[in-house]
C-alpha positions as CSV (number, residue, x, y, z in Angstrom):
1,X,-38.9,-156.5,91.0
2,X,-38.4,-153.4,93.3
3,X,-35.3,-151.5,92.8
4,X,-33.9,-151.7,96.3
5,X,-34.3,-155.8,96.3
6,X,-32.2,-155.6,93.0
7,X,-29.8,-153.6,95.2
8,X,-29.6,-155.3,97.7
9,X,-29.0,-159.0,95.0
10,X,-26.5,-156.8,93.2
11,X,-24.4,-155.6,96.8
12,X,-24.4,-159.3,97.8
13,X,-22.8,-160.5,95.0
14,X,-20.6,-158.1,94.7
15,X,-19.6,-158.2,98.2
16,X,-19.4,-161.8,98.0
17,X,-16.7,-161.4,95.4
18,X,-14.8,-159.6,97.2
19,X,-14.6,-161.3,100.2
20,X,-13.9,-164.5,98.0
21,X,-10.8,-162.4,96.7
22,X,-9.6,-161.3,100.1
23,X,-9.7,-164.6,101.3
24,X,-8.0,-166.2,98.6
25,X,-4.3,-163.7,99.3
26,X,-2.3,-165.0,101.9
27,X,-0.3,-163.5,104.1
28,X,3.1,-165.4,103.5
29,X,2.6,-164.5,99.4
30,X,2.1,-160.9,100.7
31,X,5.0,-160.7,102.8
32,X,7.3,-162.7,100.1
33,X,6.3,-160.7,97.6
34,X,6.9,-157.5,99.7
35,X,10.3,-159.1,100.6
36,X,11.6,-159.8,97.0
37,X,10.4,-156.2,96.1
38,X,12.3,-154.5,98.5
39,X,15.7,-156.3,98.6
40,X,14.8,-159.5,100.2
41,X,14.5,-158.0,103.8
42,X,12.1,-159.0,106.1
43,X,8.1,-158.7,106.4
44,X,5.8,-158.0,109.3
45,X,2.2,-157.4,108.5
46,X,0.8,-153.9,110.4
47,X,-2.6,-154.7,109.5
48,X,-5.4,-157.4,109.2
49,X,-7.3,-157.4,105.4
50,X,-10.2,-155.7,105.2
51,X,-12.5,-154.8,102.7
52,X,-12.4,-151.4,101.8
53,X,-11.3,-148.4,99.5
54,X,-7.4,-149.0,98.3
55,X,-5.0,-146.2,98.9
């Protein structure tokens, strides 16, 4: 099997997971648990998830 098939296999699944993950965190859990972190104040999400490097 050449390497960059195996590569390619590999990315998808890992890629699948991912986007499996992001799709399973919802916004309202975000924002609650951004809320009850920080006083109970309110929560506006700046940003749409995306798959990526973390801070």
């Amino acid at each position: 099997m050449p390497q960059s098939f195996r590569d390619a296999v590999v990315r998808a699944r890992v890629h699948g997971g991912d986007d499996r993950f992001l799709a399973a965190i919802r916004d309202e859990d975000v924002c609650h648990l951004a809320s009850t972190r920080h006083g109970g104040g309110g929560c506006v999400l700046f940003k749409s998830a995306v798959r990526g490097l973390w801070p």
